[in-house]
C-alpha angles and dihedrals in degrees: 000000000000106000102241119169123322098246085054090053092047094058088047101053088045096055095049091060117117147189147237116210137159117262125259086055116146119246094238083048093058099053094048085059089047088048101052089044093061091037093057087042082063093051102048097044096050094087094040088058086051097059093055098050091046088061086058097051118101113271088030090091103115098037098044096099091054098048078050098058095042094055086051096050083054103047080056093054088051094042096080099052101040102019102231090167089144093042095056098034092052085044093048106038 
């Protein structure tokens, strides 16, 4: 997957989530459940997006490496539960 900017990414990584539900699960309920997990993803992943484009900011200079490390650390936190295996290879490459 080409590396393109991080928001992109980010909606990428969103729409390929998937579920896992019982079956016998309607179809309408399925989705609801898609849809709050992504919702939540978004959610989650917001601050994490922050923190890379803050150690990019001006004045951020000395202590960019280390806002970089911490939002990966969290987006590994976040890749089991929601597999973002595209999202943090592409990061983190």
């Amino acid at each position: 997957m080409p590396c393109g900017s991080l928001g992109a990414i980010l909606d990428v990584a969103v729409r390929q989530v998937t579920i896992e539900v019982p079956q016998g699960t309607s179809l309408k309920e399925r989705q609801k459940q898609l849809d709050l997990k992504r919702h939540l993803l978004r959610k989650r992943l917001k601050p994490v997006l922050a923190l890379f484009f803050k150690a990019f900011q001006p004045g951020y200079e000395s202590v960019a490496f280390l806002y970089i490390e911490g939002a990966l650390a969290r987006l590994q936190t976040h890749k089991s539960s929601f597999k973002l295996k595209a999202f943090v290879i592409c990061i983190s490459s």
